[in-house]
N, C-alpha and C positions, 0 to 999 in steps of 0.2 A: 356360312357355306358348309363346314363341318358338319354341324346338323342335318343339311340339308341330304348329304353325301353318304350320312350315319343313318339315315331313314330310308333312303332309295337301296341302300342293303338289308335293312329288315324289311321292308317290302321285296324283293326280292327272295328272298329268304320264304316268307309267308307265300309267294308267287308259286314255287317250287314246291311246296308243298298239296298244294289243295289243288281239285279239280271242278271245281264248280263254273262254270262260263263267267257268270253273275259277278262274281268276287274275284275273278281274275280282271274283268273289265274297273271293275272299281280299284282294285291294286292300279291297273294301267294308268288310270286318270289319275289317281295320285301321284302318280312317279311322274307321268306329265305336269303336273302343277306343282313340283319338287325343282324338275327339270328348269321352266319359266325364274320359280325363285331364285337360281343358281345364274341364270343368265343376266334376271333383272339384278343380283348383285353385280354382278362381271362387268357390267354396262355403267354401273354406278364407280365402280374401285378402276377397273383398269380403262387409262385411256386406248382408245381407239384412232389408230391413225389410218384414215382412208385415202391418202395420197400415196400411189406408188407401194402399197404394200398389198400381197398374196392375201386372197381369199382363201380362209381355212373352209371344210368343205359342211362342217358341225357344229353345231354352239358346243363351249363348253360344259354346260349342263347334260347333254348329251354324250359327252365325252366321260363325265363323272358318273353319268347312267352304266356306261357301257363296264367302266372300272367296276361299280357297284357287283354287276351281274356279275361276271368273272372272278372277283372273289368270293362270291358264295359259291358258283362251280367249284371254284381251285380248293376251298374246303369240304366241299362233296365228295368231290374225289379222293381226298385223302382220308375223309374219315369211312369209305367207303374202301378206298383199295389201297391204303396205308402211303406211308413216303417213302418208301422208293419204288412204287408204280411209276413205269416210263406215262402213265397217263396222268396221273399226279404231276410229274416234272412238268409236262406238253403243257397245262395247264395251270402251272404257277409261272411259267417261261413267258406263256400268252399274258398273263396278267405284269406281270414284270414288265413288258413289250411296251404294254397300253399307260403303264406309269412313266416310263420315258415318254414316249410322245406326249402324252400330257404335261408334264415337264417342259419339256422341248417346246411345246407350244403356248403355256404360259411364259417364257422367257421371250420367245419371237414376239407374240401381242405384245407386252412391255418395252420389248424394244422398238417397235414399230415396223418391225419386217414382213408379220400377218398378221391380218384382218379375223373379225367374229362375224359371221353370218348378222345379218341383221333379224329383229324378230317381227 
């Protein structure tokens, strides 16, 4: 899953850089079939209890997408408008934000409090 999480950031990374339609649809479909590998782990390691537990509204691969992208924001910005830009902080605050609930929400799955989208 590491890898899977360490790639969906260099992809992203590469995303942000270039403007070609073409390459940005190929990035995308990557990051989707990044996305898939992170979920088909998730399905594989963590049980799933579908009795009585919350529907989370994401898969977590989706969730580790979203982390991805906002750390390569939150260091655009800083190497862009240095650290202590109040937009710098907005922007490591948001990524911080998205590390708790994904936190938060791999500890509920394990406990059996919410549920993963099914795929």
């Amino acid at each position: 899953m590491l890898r899977s999480a360490h790639a969906l950031a260099e992809l992203h990374e590469r995303r942000a850089e270039i403007g070609d339609l073409m390459l940005i649809a190929e990035i995308d479909c990557r990051r989707s079939e990044l996305v898939d590998d992170i979920n088909d782990w998730v399905e594989q390691e963590l049980p799933q209890h579908r009795n009585g537990s919350l529907l989370h509204t994401e898969s977590l691969g989706a969730v580790v997408d979203r982390m991805a992208m906002s750390w390569v924001e939150a260091n655009q910005v800083i190497d862009h408008e240095g650290a202590a830009s109040d937009n710098t902080h907005k922007h490591w605050y948001h990524l911080a934000e998205l590390v708790d609930g994904y936190t938060d929400l791999v500890i509920d799955v394990a406990g059996g409090r919410r549920r993963l989208p099914e795929q």
